[in-house]
C-alpha positions in Angstrom: 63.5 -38.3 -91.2 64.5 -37.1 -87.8 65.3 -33.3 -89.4 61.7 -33.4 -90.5 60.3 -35.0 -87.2 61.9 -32.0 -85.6 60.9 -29.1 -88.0 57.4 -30.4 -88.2 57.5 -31.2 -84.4 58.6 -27.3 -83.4 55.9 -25.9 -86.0 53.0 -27.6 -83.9 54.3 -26.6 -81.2 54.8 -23.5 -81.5 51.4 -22.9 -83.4 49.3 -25.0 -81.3 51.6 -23.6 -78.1 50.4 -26.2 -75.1 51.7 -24.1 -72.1 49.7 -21.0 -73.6 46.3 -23.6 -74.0 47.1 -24.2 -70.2 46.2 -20.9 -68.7 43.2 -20.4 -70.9 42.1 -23.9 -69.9 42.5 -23.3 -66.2 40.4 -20.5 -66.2 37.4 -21.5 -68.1 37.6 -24.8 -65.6 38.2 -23.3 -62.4 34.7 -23.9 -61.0 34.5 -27.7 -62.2 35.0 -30.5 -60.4 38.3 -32.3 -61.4 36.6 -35.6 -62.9 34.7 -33.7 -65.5 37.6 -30.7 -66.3 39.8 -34.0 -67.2 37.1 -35.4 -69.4 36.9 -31.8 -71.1 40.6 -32.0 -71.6 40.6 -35.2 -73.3 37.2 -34.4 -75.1 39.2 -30.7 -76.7 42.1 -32.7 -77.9 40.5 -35.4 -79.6 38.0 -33.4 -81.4 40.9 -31.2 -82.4 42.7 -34.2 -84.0 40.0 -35.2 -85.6 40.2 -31.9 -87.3 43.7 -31.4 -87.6 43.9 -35.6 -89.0 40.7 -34.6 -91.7 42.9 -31.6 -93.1 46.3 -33.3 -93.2 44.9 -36.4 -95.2 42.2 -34.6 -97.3 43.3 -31.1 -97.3 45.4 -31.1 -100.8 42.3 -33.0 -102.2 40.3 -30.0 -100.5 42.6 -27.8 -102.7 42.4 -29.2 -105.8 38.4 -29.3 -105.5 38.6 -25.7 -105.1 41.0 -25.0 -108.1 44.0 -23.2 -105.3 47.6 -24.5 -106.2 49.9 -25.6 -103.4 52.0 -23.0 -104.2 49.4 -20.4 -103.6 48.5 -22.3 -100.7 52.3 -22.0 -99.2 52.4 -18.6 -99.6 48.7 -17.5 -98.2 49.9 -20.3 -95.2 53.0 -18.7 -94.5 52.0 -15.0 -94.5 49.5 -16.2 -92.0 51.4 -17.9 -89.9 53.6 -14.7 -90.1 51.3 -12.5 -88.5 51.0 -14.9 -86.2 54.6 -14.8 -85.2 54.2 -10.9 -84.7 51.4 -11.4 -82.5 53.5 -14.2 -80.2 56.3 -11.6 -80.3 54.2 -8.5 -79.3 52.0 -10.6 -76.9 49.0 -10.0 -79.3 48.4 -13.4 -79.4 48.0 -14.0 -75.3 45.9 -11.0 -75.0 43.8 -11.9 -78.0 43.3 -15.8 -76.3 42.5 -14.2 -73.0 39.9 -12.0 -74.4 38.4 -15.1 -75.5 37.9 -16.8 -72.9 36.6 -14.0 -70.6 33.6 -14.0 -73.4 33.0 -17.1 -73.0 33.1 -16.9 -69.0 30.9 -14.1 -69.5 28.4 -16.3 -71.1 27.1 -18.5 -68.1 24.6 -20.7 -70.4 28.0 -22.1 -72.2 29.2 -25.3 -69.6 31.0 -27.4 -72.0 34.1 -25.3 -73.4 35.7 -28.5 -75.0 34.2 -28.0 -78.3 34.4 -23.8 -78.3 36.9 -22.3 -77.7 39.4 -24.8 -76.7 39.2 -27.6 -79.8 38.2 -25.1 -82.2 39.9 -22.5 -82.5 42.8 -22.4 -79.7 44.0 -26.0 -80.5 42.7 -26.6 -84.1 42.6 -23.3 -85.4 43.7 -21.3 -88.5 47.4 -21.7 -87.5 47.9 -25.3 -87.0 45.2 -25.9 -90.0 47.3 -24.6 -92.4 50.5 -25.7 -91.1 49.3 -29.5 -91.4 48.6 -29.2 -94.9 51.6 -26.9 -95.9 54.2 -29.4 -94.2 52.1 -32.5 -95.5 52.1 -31.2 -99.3 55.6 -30.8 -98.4 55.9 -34.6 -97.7 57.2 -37.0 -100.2 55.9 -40.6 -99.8 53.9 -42.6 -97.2 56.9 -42.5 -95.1 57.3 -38.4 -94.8 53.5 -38.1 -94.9 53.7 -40.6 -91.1 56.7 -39.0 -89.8 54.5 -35.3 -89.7 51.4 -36.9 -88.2 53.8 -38.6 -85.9 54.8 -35.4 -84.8 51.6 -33.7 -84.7 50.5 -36.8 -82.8 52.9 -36.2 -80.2 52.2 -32.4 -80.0 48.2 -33.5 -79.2 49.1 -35.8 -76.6 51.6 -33.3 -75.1 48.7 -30.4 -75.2 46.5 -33.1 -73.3 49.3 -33.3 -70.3 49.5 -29.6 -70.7 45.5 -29.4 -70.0 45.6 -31.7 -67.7 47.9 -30.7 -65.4 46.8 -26.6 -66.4 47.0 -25.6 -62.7 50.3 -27.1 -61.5 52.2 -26.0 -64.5 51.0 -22.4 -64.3 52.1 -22.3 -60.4 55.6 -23.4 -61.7 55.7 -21.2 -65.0 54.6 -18.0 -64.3 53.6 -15.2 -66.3 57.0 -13.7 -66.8 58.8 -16.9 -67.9 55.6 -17.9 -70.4 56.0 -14.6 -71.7 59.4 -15.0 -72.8 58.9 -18.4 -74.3 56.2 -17.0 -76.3 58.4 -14.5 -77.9 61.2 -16.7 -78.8 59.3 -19.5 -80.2 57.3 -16.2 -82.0 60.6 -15.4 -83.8 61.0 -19.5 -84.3 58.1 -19.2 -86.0 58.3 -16.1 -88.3 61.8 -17.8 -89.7 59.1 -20.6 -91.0 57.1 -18.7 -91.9 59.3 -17.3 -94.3 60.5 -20.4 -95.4 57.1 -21.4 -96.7 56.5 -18.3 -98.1 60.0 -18.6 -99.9 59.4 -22.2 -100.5 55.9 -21.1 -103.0 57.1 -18.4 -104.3 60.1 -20.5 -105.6 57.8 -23.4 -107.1 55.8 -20.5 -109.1 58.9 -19.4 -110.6 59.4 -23.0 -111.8 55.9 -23.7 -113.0 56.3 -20.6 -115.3 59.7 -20.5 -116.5 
């Protein structure tokens, strides 16, 4: 259980990627007051759990409606999460989150950012969608299926202390060391990616043969 705490623990992580959130977070915020940037950080997070929860316990039902096999599923996921990994390794990814949030800064009507773009889809996007359900279907039992949530739990309440305390933690980071980071746990993450893609392609082989 504690090998799949871990994997599922570093996935999250590196797909949901709290330090990056902190930056983005920090600059859509700057010109709050602190009372109501902490109530946007806490509002982001749970309304991204609330996704991210819906889609690890309903998701495979989700699938099934749709007539899309697990398998299918692993291997779409872990391309996905793939190109991803390129993007964290190129700094893609960064560039892509920053653009972002410079449109919404741009848009002066649009006060609230907890809904757009932080809970959906920096925190609860694509990415961290399909990872819930790809390491869920994975699960076997109540006990596996609790040990992932666990550890997406613990991601969520680490991405809150991330928001939280955006400003202080980018002051001690810096742009150079976030940079590397984000290309290791890239490469972290294209390994994974692989193994899910690996992982579908192997249970197609034994549905057919």
């Amino acid at each position: 259980m504690t090998e799949l705490f871990i994997s599922a623990f570093v996935t999250f992580f590196v797909i949901i990627d709290p330090p990056g959130c902190a930056p983005i977070f920090a600059s859509l915020t700057h010109d709050c007051p602190p009372a109501e940037r902490r109530k946007m950080a806490i509002r982001s997070v749970l309304i991204a759990a609330g996704i991210l929860f819906f889609f690890g316990l309903f998701g495979e039902d989700l699938l099934d409606a749709l007539g899309i096999s697990l398998a299918a599923f692993r291997i779409a996921g872990g391309i996905m999460l793939f190109l991803i990994a390129l993007e964290m390794v190129f700094e893609k990814r960064t560039q892509r989150r920053e653009n972002r949030a410079n449109e919404v800064n741009a848009t002066p009507e649009i006060e609230d950012i907890s809904v757009f773009p932080m809970a959906i889809p920096m925190i609860a996007g694509p990415g961290s969608i399909a990872s819930i359900m790809l390491l869920m279907a994975r699960s076997e039992g109540l006990e596996q299926s609790l040990v992932v949530l666990g550890a997406l739990a613990a991601i969520l309440l680490l991405t809150m202390v991330a928001l939280l305390a955006a400003g202080p933690m980018m002051r001690l980071l810096g742009h150079r060391l976030e940079a590397m980071i984000t290309r290791i746990l890239g490469v972290i993450l294209g390994a994974l990616a692989a193994q899910f893609v690996i992982d579908g392609i192997n249970v197609s082989f034994q549905l057919t043969a």
